[in-house]
N, C-alpha and C positions, 0 to 999 in steps of 0.2 A: 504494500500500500504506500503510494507516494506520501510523501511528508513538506506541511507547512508550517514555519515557523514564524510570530507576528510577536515583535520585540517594539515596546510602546515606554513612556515615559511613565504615565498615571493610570489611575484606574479610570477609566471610562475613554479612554484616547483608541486603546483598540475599535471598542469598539463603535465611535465616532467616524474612524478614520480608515477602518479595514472590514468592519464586523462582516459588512454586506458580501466582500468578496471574500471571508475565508466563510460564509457559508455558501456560497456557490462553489466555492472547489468542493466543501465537506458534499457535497449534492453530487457531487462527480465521484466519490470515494477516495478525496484526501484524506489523510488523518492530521488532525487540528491540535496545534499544542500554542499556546497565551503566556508570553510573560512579561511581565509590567518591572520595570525598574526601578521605580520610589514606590513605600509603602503608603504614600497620599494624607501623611501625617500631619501636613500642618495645610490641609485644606479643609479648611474648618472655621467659624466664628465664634460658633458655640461649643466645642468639645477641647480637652485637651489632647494633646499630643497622642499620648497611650490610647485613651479611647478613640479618636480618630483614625490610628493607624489600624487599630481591631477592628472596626468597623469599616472602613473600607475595603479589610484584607477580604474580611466574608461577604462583600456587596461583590468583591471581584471572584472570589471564588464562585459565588451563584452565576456570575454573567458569563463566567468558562465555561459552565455546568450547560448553563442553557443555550452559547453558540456547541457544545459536545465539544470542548476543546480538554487538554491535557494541561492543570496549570504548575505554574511554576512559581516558587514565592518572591517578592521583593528584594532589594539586595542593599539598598538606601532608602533617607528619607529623602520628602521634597524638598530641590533645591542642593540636596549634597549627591549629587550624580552626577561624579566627576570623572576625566579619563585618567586611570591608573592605571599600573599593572595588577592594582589587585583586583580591580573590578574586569579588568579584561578575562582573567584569568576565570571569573566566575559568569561572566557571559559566554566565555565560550565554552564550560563545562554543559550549558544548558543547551546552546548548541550539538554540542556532541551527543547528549543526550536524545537529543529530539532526531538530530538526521534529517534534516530538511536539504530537499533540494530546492526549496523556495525560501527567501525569508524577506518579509514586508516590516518596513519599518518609517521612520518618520523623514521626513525632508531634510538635505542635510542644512539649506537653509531655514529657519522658523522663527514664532513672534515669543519663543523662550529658551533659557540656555539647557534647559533638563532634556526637551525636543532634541535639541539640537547635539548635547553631548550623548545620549541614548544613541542618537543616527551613528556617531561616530565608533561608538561600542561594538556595538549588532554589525558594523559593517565589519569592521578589525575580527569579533570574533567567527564571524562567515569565513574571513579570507586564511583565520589560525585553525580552523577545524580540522585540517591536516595535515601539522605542524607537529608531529612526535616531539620538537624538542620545548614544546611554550607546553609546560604545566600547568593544565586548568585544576580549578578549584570547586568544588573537591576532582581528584583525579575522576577522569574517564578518559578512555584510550578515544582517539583522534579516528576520523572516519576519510576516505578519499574521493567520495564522488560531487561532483560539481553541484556549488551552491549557485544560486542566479537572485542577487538583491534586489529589492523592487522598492521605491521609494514612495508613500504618498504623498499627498497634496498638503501643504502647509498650512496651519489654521489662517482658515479665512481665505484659505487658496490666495493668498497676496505672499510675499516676502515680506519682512520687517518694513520695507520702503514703498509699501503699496503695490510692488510691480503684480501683475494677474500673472500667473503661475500655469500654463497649459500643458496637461499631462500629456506623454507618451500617446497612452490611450486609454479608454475608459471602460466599466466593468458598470453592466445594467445590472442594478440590484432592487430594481422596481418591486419585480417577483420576491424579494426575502425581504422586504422594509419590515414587514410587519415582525417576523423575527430578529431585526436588526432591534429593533425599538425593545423587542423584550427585554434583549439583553443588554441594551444602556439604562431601561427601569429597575436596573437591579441597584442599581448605585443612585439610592434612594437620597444619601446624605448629600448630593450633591448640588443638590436643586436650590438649597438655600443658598451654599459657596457659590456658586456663579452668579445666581441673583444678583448678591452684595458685591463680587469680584470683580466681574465682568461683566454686568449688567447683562447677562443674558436671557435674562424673563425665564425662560422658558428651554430646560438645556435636547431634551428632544426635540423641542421646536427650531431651536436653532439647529440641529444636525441633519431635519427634514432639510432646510433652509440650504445649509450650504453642500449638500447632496444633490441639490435641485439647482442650483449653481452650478455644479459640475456638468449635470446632466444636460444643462442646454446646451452646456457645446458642443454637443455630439446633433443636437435638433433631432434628436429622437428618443431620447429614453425619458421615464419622469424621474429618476433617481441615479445618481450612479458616484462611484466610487474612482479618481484618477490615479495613475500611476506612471511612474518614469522609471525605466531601467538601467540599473547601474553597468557603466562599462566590463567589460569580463575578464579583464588581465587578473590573474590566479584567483578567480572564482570558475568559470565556466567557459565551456565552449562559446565562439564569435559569435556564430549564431545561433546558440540556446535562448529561447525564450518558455520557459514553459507557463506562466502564468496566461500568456496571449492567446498557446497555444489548449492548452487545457477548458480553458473560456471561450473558446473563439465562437461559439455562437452568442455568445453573449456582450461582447464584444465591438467597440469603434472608437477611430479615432476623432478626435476635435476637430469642429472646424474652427479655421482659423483666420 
């Protein structure tokens, strides 16, 4: 069974940002595995720290449960998701674990540094997966078949500097919104921190929102999900794409 792996900063960023198309692979007979990088500790108004971090651990654990994904635990809090060698060493053990020849993860530019250093992780430890001599944490032996990185779309599909952000191509996830939405209501706590944070009213409304953004550029789908391919020097064959190819009826690019 093929393997996907979606390496995200927060709890609800999967599934904002990918949910839709790793249940359209799961629909194809991938096997799904979720791992979040901050425990989403200090997103919170009203809880502290410890409770925060518990509580979203289990809002995330549910929403794994419900896209059928394999999860994985945190490995920082929010805001200390820095690039080390320790935390390399523990991203890529979960890589080696999972075996994906796919892995989806965030932009490498974005409108925060936890985005944007997570991208930098997940790509490093894609390209260490079969590396015998970089020690992951906890050990697991190194795997050799070709990873293919897929990047999403930026919050707000802008870059920091407003530029519009046009993916690769796009993944109609019309057909799964409604299981996409299940599994961002699981991360129940979250509704109040954005409200106050980010003013977003409403955080499944905005992910309708900027999913439907996506989706026009294609002038055909009502939902959809973008993505850009990362080049393949020691990840993957030239021209390996599997995620395009897996999807491909589900699948177009943007007009531009």
């Amino acid at each position: 069974m093929p393997s996907v792996l979606a390496i995200a900063a927060h709890p609800d960023d999967i599934e904002i940002l990918m949910g839709g198309t790793l249940l359209r692979l799961a629909d194809c007979g991938w096997d799904l595995h979720y791992f979040n990088l901050a425990d989403g500790s200090r997103g919170s108004t009203t809880m502290g720290m410890e409770e925060c971090a518990a509580t979203r651990l289990e809002e995330a654990k549910r929403a794994a449960e419900t896209l059928g994904a394999t999860f994985y635990p945190p490995i920082a809090r929010d805001m200390e998701i820095m690039y080390t060698p320790q935390n390399l060493a523990k991203v890529t053990a979960v890589v080696r674990r999972a075996r994906p020849s796919i892995v989806l993860t965030h932009a490498p530019i974005d409108y925060m540094e936890d985005h944007e250093t997570t991208c930098r992780l997940a790509v490093s430890a894609a390209f260490s997966h079969g590396m015998p001599n970089l020690e992951s944490d906890p050990p697991v032996e190194p795997y050799y078949d070709p990873v293919t990185v897929y990047h999403a779309q930026p919050h707000g599909n802008r870059t920091p500097l407003c530029e519009l952000v046009h993916p690769d191509f796009i993944v109609d996830t019309t057909d799964v919104m409604d299981r996409k939405v299940a599994a961002l209501e699981c991360h129940r706590s979250q509704q109040e921190w954005l409200d106050q944070s980010q003013g977003m009213d409403s955080y499944v409304q905005t992910m309708r929102d900027l999913t439907q953004q996506v989706a026009r550029m294609t002038h055909t789908f009502e939902y959809g999900e973008g993505w850009r391919r990362r080049q393949h020097w020691g990840f993957c064959g030239p021209d390996d794409d599997p995620l395009r190819v897996a999807l491909r009826n589900h699948v177009a690019k943007p007009h531009i």
